[in-house]
VOLO-158751 format. One record per residue (C-alpha): x, y, z; residue in one letter. Coordinates in Angstrom, 1 decimal. Layout:
<x:X | y:Y | z:Z | type:A> $
...
END
This chain:
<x:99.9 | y:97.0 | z:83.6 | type:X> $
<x:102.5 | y:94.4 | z:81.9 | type:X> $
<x:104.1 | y:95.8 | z:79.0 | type:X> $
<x:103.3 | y:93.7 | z:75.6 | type:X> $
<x:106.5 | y:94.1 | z:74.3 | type:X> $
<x:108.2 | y:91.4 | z:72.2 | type:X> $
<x:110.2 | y:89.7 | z:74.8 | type:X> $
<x:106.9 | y:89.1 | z:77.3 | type:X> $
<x:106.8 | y:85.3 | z:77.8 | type:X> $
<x:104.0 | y:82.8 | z:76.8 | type:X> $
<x:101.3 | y:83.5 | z:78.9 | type:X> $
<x:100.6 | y:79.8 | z:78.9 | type:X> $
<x:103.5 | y:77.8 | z:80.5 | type:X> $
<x:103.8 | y:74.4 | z:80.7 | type:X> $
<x:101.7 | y:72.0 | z:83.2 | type:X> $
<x:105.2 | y:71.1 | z:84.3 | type:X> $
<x:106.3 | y:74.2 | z:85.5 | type:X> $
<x:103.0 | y:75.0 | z:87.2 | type:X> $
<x:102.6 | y:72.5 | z:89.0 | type:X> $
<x:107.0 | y:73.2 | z:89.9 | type:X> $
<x:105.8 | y:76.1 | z:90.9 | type:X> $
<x:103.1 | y:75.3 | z:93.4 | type:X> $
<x:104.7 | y:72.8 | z:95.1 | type:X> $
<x:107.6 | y:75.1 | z:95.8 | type:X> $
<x:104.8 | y:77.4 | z:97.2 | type:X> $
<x:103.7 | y:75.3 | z:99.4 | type:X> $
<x:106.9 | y:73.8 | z:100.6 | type:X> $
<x:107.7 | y:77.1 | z:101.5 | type:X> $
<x:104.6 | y:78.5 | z:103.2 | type:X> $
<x:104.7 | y:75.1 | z:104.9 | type:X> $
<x:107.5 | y:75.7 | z:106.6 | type:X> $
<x:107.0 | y:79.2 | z:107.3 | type:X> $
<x:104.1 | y:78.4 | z:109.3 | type:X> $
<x:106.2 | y:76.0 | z:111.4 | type:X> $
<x:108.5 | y:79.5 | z:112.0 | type:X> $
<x:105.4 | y:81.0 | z:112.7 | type:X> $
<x:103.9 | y:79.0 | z:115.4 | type:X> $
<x:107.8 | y:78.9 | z:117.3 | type:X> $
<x:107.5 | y:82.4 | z:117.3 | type:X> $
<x:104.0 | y:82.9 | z:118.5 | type:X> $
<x:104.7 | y:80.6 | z:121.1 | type:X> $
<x:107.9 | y:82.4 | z:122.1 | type:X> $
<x:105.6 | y:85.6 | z:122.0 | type:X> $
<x:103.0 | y:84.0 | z:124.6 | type:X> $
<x:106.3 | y:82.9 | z:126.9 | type:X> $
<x:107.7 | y:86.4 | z:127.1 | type:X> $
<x:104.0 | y:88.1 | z:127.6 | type:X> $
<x:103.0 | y:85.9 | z:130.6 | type:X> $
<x:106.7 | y:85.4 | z:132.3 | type:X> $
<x:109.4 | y:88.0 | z:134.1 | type:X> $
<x:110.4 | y:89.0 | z:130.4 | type:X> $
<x:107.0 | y:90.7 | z:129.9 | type:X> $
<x:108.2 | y:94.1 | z:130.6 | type:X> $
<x:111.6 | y:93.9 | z:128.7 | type:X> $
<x:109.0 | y:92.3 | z:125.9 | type:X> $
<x:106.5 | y:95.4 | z:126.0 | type:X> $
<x:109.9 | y:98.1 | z:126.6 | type:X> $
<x:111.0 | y:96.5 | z:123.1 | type:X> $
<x:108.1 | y:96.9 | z:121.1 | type:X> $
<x:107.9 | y:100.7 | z:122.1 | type:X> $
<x:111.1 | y:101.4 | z:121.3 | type:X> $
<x:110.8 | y:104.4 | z:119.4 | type:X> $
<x:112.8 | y:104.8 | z:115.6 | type:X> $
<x:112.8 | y:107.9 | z:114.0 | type:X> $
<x:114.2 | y:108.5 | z:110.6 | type:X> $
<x:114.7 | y:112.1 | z:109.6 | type:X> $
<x:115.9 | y:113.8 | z:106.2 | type:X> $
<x:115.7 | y:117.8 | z:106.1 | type:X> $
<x:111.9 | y:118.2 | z:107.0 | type:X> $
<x:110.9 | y:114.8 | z:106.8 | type:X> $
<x:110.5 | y:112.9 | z:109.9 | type:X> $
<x:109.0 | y:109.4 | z:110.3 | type:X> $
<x:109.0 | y:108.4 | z:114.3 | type:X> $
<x:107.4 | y:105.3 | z:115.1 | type:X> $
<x:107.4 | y:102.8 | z:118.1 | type:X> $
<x:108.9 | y:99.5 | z:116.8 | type:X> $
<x:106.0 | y:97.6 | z:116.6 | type:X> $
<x:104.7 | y:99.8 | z:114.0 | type:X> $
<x:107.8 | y:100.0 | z:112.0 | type:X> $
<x:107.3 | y:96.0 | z:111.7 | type:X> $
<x:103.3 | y:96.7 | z:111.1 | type:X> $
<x:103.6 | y:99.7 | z:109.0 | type:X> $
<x:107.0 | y:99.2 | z:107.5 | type:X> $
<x:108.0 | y:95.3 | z:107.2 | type:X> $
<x:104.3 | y:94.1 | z:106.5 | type:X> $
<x:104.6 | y:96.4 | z:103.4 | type:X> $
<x:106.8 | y:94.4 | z:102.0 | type:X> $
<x:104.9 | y:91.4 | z:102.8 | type:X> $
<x:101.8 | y:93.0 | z:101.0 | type:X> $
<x:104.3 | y:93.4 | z:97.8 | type:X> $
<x:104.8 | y:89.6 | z:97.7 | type:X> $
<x:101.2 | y:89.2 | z:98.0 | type:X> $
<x:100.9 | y:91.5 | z:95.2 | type:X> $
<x:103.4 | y:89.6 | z:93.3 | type:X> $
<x:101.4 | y:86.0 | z:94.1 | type:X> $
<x:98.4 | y:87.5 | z:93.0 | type:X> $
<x:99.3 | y:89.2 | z:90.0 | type:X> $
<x:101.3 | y:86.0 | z:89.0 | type:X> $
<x:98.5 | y:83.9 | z:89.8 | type:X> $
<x:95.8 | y:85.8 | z:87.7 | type:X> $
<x:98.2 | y:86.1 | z:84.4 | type:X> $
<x:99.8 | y:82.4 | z:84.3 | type:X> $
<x:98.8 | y:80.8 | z:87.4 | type:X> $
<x:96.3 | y:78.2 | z:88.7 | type:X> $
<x:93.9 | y:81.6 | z:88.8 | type:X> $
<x:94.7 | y:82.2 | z:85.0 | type:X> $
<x:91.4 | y:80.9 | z:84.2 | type:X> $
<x:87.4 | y:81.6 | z:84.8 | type:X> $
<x:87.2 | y:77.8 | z:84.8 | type:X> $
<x:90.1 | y:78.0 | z:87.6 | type:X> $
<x:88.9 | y:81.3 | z:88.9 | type:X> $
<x:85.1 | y:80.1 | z:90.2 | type:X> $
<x:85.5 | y:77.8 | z:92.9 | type:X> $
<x:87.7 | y:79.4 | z:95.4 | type:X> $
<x:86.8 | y:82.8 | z:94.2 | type:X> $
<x:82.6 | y:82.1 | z:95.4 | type:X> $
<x:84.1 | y:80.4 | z:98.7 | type:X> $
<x:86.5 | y:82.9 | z:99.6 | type:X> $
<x:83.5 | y:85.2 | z:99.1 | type:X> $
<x:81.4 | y:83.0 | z:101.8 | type:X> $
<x:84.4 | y:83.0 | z:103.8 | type:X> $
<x:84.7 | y:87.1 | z:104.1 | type:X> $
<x:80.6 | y:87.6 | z:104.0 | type:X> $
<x:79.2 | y:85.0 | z:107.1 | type:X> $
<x:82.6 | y:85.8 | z:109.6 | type:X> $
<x:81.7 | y:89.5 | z:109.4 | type:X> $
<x:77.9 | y:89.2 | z:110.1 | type:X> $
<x:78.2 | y:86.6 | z:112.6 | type:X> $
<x:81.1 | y:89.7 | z:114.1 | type:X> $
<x:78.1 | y:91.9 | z:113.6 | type:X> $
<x:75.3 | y:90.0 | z:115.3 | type:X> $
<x:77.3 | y:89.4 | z:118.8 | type:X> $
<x:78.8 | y:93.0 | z:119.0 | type:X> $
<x:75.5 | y:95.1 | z:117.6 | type:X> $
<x:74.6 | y:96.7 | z:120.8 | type:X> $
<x:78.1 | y:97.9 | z:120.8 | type:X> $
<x:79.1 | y:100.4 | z:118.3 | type:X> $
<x:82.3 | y:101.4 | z:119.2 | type:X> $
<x:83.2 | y:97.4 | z:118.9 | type:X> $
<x:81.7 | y:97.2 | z:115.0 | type:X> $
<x:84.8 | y:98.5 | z:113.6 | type:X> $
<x:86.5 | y:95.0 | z:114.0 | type:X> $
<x:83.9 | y:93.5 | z:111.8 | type:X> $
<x:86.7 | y:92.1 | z:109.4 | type:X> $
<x:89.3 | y:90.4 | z:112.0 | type:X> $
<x:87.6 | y:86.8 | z:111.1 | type:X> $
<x:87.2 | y:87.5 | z:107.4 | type:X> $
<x:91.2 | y:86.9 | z:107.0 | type:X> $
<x:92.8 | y:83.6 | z:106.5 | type:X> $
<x:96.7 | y:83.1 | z:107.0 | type:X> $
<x:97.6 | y:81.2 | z:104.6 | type:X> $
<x:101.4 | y:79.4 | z:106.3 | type:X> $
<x:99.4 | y:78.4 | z:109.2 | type:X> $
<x:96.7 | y:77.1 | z:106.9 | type:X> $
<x:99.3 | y:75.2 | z:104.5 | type:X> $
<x:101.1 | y:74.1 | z:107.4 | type:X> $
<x:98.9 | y:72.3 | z:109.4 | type:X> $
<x:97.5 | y:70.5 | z:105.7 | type:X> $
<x:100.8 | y:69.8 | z:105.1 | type:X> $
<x:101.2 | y:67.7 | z:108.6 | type:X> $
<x:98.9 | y:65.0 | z:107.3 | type:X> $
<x:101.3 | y:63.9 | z:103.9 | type:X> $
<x:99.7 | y:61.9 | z:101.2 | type:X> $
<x:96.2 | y:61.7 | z:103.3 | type:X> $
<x:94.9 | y:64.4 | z:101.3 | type:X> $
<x:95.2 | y:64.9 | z:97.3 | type:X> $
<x:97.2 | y:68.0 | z:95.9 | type:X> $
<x:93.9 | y:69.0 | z:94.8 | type:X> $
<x:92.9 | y:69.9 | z:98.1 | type:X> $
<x:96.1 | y:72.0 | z:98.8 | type:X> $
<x:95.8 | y:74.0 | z:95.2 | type:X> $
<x:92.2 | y:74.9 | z:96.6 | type:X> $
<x:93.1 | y:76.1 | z:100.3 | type:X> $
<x:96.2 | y:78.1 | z:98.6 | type:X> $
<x:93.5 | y:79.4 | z:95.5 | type:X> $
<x:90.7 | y:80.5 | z:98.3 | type:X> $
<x:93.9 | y:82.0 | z:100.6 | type:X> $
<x:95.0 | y:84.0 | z:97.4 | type:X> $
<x:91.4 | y:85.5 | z:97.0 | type:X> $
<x:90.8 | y:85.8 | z:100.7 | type:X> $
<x:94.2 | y:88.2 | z:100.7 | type:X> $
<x:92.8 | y:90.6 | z:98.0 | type:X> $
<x:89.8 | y:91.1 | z:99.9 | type:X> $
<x:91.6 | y:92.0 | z:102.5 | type:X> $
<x:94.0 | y:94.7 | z:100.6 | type:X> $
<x:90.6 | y:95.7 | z:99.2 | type:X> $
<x:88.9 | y:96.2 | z:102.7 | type:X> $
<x:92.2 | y:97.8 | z:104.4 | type:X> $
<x:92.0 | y:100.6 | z:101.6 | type:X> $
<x:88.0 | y:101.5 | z:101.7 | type:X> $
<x:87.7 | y:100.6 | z:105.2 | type:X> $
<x:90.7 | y:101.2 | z:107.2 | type:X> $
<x:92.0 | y:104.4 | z:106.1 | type:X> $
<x:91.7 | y:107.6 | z:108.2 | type:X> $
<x:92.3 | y:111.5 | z:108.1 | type:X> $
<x:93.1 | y:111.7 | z:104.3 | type:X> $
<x:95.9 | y:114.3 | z:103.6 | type:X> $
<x:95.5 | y:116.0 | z:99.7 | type:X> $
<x:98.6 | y:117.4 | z:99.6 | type:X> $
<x:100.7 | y:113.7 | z:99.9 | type:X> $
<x:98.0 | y:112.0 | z:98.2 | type:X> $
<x:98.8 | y:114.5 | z:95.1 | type:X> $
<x:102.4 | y:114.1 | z:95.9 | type:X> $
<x:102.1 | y:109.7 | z:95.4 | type:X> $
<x:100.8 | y:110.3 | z:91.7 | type:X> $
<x:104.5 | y:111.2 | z:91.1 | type:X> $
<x:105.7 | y:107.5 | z:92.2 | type:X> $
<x:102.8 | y:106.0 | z:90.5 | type:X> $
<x:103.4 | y:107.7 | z:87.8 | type:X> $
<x:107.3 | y:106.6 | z:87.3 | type:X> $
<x:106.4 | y:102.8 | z:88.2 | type:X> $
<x:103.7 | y:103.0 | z:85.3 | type:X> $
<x:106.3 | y:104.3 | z:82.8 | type:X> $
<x:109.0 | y:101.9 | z:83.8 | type:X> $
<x:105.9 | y:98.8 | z:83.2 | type:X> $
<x:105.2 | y:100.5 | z:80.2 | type:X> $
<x:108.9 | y:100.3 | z:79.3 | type:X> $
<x:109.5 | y:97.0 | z:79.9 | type:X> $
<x:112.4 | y:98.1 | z:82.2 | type:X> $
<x:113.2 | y:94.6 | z:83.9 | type:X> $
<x:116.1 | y:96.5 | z:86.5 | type:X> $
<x:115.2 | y:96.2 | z:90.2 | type:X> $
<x:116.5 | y:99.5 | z:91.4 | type:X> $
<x:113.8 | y:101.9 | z:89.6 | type:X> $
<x:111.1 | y:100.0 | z:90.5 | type:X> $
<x:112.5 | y:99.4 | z:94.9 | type:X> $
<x:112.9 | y:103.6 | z:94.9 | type:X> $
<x:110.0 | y:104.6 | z:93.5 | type:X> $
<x:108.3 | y:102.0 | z:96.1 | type:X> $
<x:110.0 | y:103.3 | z:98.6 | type:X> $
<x:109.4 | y:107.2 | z:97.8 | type:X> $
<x:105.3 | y:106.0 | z:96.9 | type:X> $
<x:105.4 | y:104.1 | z:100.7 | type:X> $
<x:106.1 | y:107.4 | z:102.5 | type:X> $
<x:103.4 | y:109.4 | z:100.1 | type:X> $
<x:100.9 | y:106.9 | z:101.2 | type:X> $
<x:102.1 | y:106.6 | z:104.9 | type:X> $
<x:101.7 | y:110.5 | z:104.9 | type:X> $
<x:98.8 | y:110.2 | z:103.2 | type:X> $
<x:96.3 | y:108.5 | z:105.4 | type:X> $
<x:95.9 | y:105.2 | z:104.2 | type:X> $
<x:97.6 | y:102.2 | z:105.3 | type:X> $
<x:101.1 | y:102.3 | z:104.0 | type:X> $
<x:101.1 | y:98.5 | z:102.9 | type:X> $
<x:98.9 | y:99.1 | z:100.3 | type:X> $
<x:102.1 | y:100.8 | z:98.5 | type:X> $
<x:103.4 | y:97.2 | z:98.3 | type:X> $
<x:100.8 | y:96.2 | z:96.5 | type:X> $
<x:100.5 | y:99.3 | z:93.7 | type:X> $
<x:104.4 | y:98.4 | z:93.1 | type:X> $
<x:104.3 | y:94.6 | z:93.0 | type:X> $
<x:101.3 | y:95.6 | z:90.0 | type:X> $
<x:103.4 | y:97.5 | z:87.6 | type:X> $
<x:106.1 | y:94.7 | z:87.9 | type:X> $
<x:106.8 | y:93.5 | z:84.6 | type:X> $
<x:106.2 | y:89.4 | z:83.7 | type:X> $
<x:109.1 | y:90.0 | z:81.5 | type:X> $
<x:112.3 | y:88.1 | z:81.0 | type:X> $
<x:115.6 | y:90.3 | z:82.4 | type:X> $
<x:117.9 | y:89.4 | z:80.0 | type:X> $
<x:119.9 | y:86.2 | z:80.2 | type:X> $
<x:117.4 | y:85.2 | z:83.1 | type:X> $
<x:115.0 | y:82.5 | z:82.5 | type:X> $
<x:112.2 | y:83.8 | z:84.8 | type:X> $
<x:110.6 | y:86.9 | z:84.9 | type:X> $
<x:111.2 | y:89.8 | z:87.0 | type:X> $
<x:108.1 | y:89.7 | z:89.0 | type:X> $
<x:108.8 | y:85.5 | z:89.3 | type:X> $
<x:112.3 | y:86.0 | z:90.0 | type:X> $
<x:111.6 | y:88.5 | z:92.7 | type:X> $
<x:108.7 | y:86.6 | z:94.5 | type:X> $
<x:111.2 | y:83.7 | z:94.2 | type:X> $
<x:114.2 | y:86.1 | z:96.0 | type:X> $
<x:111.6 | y:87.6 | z:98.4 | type:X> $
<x:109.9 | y:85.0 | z:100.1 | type:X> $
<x:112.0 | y:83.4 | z:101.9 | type:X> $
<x:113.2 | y:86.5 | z:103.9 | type:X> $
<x:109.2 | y:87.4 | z:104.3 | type:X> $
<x:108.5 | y:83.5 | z:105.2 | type:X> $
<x:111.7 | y:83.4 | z:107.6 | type:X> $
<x:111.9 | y:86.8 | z:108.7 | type:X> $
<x:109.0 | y:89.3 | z:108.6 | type:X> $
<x:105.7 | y:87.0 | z:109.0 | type:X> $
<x:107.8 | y:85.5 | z:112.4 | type:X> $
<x:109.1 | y:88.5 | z:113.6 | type:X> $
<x:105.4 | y:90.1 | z:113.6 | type:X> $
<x:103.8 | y:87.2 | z:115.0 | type:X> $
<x:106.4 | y:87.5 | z:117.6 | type:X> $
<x:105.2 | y:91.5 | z:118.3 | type:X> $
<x:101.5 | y:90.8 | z:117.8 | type:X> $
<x:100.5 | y:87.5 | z:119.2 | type:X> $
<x:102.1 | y:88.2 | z:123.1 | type:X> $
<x:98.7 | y:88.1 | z:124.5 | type:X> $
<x:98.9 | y:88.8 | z:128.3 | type:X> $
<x:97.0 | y:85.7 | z:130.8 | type:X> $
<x:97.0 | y:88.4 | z:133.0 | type:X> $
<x:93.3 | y:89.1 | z:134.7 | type:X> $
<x:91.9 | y:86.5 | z:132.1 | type:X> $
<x:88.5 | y:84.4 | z:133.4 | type:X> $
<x:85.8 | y:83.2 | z:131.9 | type:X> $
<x:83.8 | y:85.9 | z:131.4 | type:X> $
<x:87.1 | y:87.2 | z:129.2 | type:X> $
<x:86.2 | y:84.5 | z:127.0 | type:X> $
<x:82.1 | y:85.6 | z:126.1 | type:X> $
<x:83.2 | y:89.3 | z:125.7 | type:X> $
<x:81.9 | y:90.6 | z:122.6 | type:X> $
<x:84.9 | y:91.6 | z:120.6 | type:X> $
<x:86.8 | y:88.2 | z:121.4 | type:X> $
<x:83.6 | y:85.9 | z:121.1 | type:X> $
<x:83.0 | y:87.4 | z:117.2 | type:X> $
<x:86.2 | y:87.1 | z:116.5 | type:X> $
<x:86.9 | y:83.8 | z:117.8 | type:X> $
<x:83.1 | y:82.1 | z:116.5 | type:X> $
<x:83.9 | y:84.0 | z:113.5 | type:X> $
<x:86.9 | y:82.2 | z:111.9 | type:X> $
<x:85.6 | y:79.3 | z:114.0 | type:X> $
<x:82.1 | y:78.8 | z:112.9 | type:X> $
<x:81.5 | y:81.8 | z:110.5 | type:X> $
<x:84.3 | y:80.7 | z:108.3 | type:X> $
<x:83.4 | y:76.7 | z:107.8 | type:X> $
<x:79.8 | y:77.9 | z:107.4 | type:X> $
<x:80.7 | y:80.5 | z:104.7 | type:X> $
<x:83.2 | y:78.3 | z:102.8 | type:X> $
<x:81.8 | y:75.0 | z:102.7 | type:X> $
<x:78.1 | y:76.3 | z:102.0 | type:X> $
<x:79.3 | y:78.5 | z:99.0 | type:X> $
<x:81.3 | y:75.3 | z:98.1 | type:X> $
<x:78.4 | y:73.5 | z:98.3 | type:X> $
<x:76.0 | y:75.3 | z:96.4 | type:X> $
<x:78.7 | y:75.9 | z:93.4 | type:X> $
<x:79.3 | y:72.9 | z:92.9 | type:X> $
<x:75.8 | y:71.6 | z:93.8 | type:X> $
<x:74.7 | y:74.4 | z:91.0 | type:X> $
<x:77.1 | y:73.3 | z:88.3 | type:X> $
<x:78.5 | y:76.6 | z:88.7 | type:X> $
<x:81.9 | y:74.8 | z:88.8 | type:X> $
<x:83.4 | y:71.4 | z:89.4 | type:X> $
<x:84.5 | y:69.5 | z:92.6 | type:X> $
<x:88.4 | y:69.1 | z:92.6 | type:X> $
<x:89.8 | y:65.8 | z:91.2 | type:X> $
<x:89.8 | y:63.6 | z:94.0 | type:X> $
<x:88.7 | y:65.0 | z:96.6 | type:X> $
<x:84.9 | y:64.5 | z:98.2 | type:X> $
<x:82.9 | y:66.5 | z:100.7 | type:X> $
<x:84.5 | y:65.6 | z:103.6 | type:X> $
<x:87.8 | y:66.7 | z:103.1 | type:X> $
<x:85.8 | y:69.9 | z:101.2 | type:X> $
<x:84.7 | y:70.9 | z:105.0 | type:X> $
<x:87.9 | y:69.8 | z:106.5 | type:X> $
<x:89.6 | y:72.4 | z:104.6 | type:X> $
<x:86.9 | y:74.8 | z:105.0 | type:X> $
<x:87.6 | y:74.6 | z:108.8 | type:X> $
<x:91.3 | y:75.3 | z:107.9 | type:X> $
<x:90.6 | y:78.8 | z:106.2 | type:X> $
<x:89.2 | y:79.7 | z:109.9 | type:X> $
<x:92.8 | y:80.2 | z:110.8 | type:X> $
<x:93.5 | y:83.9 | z:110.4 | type:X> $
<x:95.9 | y:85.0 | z:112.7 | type:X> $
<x:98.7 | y:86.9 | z:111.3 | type:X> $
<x:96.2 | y:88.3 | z:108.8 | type:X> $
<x:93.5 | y:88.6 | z:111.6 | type:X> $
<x:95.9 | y:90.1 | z:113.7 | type:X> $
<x:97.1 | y:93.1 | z:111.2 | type:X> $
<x:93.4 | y:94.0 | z:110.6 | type:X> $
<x:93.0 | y:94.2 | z:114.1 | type:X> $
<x:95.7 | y:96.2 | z:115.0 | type:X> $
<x:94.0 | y:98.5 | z:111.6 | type:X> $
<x:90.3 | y:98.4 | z:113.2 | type:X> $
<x:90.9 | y:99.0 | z:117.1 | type:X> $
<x:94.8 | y:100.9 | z:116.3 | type:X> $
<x:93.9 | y:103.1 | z:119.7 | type:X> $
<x:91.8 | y:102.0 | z:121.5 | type:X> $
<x:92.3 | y:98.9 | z:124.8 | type:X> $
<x:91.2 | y:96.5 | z:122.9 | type:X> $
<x:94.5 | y:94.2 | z:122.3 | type:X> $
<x:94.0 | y:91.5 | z:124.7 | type:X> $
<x:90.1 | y:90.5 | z:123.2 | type:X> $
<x:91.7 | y:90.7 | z:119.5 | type:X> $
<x:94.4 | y:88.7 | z:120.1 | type:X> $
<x:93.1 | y:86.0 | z:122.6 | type:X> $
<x:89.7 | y:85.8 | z:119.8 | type:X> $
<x:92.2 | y:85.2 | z:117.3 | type:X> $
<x:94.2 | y:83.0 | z:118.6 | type:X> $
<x:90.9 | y:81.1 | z:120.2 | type:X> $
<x:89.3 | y:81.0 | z:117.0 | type:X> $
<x:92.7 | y:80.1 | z:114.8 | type:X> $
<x:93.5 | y:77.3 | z:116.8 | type:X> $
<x:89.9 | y:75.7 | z:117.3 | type:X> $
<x:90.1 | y:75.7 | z:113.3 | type:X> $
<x:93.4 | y:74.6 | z:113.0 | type:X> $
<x:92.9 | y:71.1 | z:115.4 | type:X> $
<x:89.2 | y:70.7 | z:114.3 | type:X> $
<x:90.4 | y:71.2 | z:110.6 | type:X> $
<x:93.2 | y:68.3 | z:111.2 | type:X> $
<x:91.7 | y:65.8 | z:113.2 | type:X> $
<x:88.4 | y:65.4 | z:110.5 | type:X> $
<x:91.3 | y:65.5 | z:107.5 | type:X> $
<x:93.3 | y:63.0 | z:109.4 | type:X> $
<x:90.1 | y:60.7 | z:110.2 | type:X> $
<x:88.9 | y:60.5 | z:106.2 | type:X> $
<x:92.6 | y:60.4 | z:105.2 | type:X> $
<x:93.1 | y:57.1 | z:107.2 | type:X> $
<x:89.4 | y:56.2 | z:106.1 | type:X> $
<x:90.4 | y:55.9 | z:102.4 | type:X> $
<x:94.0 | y:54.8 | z:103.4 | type:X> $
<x:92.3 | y:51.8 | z:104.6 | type:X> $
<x:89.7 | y:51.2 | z:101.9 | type:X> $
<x:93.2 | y:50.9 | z:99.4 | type:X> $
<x:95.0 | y:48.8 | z:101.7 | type:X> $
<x:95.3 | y:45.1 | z:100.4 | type:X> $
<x:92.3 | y:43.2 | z:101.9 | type:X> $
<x:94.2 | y:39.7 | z:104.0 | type:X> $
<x:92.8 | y:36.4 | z:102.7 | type:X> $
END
């Protein structure tokens, strides 16, 4: 949708401020998934201690907002799934958009690696969902709670093992990430969207509409473009389907143009202002609402019940299966090349990293089972199955980092 007016910038920037601009992407989801594992931890305290109540009282705290006839009343929790995670669905829309025009995705050389494993990483979760909960139809509708990987935790718990593993290796995880999140914008809006309604469907051309002109344009102003996303997020909440997805439609018709006297473009200069407050702020204050998972009346047998065990084998074993065997037979094909210094072991160490979905995991969830009794499986199978991933994932990275650390160590006389 980006204008081709005059003052659009090269669509081929330099190596150095690519690689700038990765490593300031990383640094940051890095240490947003530190934030995020304080705050699912401090969810888990309040769920299982004398706060649990106040914890639970909070979430439903009903918030209404109401102009003339319009009324939008929601418990909290869905303000900060319906409302907050919209805006985190616009910066995804940004990194994507950004990624696919200029980025380390710019490219079908670039494009083939993570974009086949992210595929095997969506495909074998899902069936291996499938298989366990079969004879249960009303439990199929969570088939795509393990096909998501969060991509802070994921960074984060690379980024805990330092120079043991090449940049490569990072640029791939965040690459197959990237791809994994527009599968799931893709699945939330054919999948997860229920009751249409016409009328505000009709109604959300006009926003669409307005954001298309001002891309057309070249209009490099924030205001137009925040209004018209806000008037398209209430069409589309209206409407039936998901309401995040209207951060995604705007964060498309932001221009890559230069606002005059700025040397970044809008869209870079407002995934630059944005992600901090979405890396600080709204990824840790959902984990903090979604991941209290009660201990309550757990046992064993809560850990082989159907919706929990395909979620938590899943992103456990569907997800190393589905990534590393597409990676695998890619490369194995000559269908694309194996990253600059890496080999396969550290290709299935990371491959057991994209098993950890959680905050991703959890917001399909909440889409797939949004009223039914099922919270407690969802969020104990995705927290089972993240962190299985997560210390699996580390300990082999860590074991062939210090393998090769060794080998380049100076040998004693």
């Amino acid at each position: 949708m980006t204008s081709q007016k005059n003052n659009v910038p090269s669509r081929s920037p330099s190596s150095h401020q690519l690689s700038s601009m990765v490593s300031d992407f990383l640094a940051m989801e890095t240490a947003g998934g530190i934030v995020l594992v304080i705050a699912s931890v401090l969810a888990l305290i309040c769920a299982n201690s004398v706060l649990g109540p106040a914890y639970n009282s909070f979430l439903d705290t009903r918030v209404a907002i109401e102009i003339g006839a319009l009324e939008i009343a929601k418990p909290l929790l869905l303000w900060i799934n319906d409302g907050l995670m919209a805006v985190f669905f616009f910066l995804v829309g940004l990194e994507i958009k950004r990624e696919f025009k200029i980025g380390e995705l710019s490219t079908f050389k670039q494009i083939s690696l993570p974009g086949i494993a992210a595929i095997g990483g969506m495909v074998v979760p899902a069936l291996i969902y499938v298989a366990i909960n079969w004879d249960s139809p009303q439990n199929l509708n969570g088939w795509a709670i393990p096909a998501a990987t969060d991509i802070a935790f994921a960074l984060a718990v690379l980024a805990l093992l330092g120079d043991r593993v090449p940049s490569s290796l990072k640029v791939l995880l965040l690459a197959i990430a990237i791809f994994d999140d527009l599968g799931a914008i893709i699945i939330i809006a054919i999948f997860y969207t229920y009751q249409l309604s016409l009328q505000s469907l009709a109604l959300a051309l006009l926003p669409l509409a307005g954001l298309l002109i001002l891309n057309l344009r070249g209009v490099t102003k924030t205001a137009p473009y925040v209004v018209l996303g806000i008037v398209l997020w209430v069409c589309v909440l209206k409407s039936g389907v998901h309401a995040t997805l209207a951060g995604v439609i705007t964060a498309m018709a932001i221009p890559l143009i230069k606002p005059q006297g700025s040397s970044h473009t809008l869209l870079e200069d407002l995934e630059h202002g944005l992600h901090r407050w979405v890396a600080f702020g709204i990824l840790p204050l959902f984990a903090f609402a979604n991941a209290g998972v009660s201990f309550a009346g757990i046992s064993l047998e809560s850990f082989v019940e159907p919706v929990k065990l395909g979620i938590s084998l899943g992103l456990f074993i569907g997800k190393q299966i589905g990534v590393f065997g597409l990676l695998w037979l890619a490369i194995t094909l000559g269908l694309a090349a194996m990253p600059k210094g890496v080999n396969w072991m550290q290709l299935y160490g990371v491959s057991l990293l994209t098993g950890i979905g959680f905050t991703m995991s959890l917001f399909i969830g909440s889409l797939a089972f949004e009223h039914s009794d099922f919270d407690a499986p969802i969020r104990l199978g995705v927290i089972v199955g993240s962190l299985l991933s997560a210390v699996v994932g580390f300990a082999l990275l860590r074991y062939e980092g210090s393998i090769r650390q060794a080998a380049k160590a100076p040998q004693g006389r």
